[in-house]
C-alpha positions as CSV (number, residue, x, y, z in Angstrom):
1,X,127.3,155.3,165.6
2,X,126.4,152.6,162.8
3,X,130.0,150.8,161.7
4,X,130.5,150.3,158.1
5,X,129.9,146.4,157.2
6,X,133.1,145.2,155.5
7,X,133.1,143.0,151.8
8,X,134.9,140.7,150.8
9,X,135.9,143.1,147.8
10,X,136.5,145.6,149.9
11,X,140.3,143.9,149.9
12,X,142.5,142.9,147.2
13,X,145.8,141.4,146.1
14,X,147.3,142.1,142.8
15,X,149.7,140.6,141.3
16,X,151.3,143.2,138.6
17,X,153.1,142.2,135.3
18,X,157.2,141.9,136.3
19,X,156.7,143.9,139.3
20,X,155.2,144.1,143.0
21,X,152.0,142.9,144.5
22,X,149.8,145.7,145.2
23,X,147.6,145.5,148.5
24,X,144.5,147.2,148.7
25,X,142.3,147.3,151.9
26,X,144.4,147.9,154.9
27,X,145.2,144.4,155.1
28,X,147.8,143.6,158.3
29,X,150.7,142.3,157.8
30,X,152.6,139.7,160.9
31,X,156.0,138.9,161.1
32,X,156.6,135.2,161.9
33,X,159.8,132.5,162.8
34,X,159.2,129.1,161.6
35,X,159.6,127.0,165.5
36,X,160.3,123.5,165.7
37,X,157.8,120.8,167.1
38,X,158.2,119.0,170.1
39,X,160.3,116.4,167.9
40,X,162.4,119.1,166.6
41,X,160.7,119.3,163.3
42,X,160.6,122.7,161.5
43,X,156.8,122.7,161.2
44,X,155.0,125.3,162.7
45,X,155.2,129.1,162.6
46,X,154.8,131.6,165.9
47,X,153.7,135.1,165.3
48,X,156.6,137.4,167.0
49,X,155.2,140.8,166.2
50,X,153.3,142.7,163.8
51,X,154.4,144.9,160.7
52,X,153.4,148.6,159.9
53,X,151.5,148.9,157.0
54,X,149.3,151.2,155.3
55,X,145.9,151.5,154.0
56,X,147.5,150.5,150.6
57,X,151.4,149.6,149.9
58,X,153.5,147.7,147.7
59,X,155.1,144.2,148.4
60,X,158.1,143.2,146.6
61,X,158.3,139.7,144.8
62,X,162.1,140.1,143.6
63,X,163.8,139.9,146.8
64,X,166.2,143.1,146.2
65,X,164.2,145.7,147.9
66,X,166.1,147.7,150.6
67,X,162.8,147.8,153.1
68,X,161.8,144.6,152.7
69,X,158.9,143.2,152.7
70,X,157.9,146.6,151.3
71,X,158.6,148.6,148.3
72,X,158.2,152.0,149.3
């Protein structure tokens, strides 16, 4: 079976007027906890698990949504 090359185009971020970006492509989403360095600077960030996401979703910008990161 021949896989489907992926584009570039083929995902997107949009930014909408006064409301949520809208993510187009099945673009993964990680969650992440800023760590300190061996100095005990805040300076790097460890990936601590992976979100759920859809082929498209909504992201909110506001801060107020109930099921954050997500809109919906």
């Amino acid at each position: 079976m021949e896989q489907k090359k992926i584009k570039k185009k083929d995902f997107r971020i949009k930014v909408t007027k006064n409301g949520p970006y809208l993510v187009l492509g099945n673009i993964a989403l990680a969650k992440e906890k800023i760590v300190p360095d061996p100095e005990g600077y805040l300076l790097a960030w460890k990936k601590i698990g992976d979100l759920a996401h859809e082929k498209e979703y909504l992201l909110c910008r506001c801060g107020q949504t109930k099921n954050a990161p997500f809109l919906r």
